[in-house]
N, C-alpha and C positions, 0 to 999 in steps of 0.2 A: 017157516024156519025150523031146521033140522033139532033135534033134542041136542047135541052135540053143538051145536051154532049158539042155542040160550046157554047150554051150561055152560060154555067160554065165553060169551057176554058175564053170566054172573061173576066170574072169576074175574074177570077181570076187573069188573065193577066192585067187588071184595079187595082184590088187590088194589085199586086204586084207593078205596077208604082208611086201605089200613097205613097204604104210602103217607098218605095227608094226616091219618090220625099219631102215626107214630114221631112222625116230623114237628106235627104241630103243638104233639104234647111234649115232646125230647126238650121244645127248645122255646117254651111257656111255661110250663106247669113246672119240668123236674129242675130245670135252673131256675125260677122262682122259687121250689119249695128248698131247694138244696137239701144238706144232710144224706141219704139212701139214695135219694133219688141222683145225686150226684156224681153215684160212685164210679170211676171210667169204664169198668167193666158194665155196669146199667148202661151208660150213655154210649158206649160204642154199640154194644149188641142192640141198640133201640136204632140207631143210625144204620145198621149194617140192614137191620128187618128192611125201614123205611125203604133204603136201596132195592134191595132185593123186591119187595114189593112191586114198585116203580119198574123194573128189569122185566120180571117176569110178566107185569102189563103190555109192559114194549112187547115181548120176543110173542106173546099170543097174538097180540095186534098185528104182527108182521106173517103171521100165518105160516110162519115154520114149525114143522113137527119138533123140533127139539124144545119145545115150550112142556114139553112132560120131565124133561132134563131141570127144566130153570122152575119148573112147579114141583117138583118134587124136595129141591134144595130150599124152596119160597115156605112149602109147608112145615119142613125141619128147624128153619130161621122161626117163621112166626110161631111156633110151639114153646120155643125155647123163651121167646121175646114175653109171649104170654103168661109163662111162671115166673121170669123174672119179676114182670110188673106185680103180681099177683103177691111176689113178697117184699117187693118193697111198700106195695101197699097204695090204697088212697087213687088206683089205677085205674078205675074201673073201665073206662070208655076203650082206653087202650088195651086191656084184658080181651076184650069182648071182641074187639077189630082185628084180634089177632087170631085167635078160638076159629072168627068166622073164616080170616080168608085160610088158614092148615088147611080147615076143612075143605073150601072147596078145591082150592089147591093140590090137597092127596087126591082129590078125588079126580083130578085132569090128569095127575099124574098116571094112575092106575093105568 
């Protein structure tokens, strides 16, 4: 397996954790704790990540080069999603799942 073949298996596998961790936290944790975590600009940008996430999994699985297009949009989404959570706090999993996939994400981009 080509180096290029693993590092879009891990992206992808990043973007799929962060699809499920953002999803799963939006729609458990910040409507159960309400208050911050409530606020529409939180939960849309936490929903749009989840998307985009989910997207940019698809478009690499489908083996178009325009997946440096939808990863470089994935990494600016899950940046943003990752300071959001970081200040409303109490985020941790979700911080982390977002951190990982920017990263590998800019990195497909490049």
């Amino acid at each position: 397996m080509s180096s290029h073949t693993h590092d879009m298996q891990a992206c992808i596998a990043a973007c799929l954790d962060c699809y499920q961790t953002c999803l799963s936290t939006a729609l458990h944790h910040c409507l159960e704790a309400g208050g911050r975590h409530t606020e529409p600009d939180h939960m849309r940008l936490m929903m749009a990540c989840a998307e985009m996430c989910r997207a940019s999994a698809h478009i690499m699985l489908t083996g178009s080069s325009v997946h440096r297009q939808s990863c470089g949009a994935c990494a600016e989404i899950c940046s943003a999603c990752a300071d959001d959570c970081e200040r409303v706090g109490d985020m941790d999993a979700c911080v982390a799942a977002c951190r990982a996939c920017a990263e590998t994400c800019r990195a497909m981009a490049a």
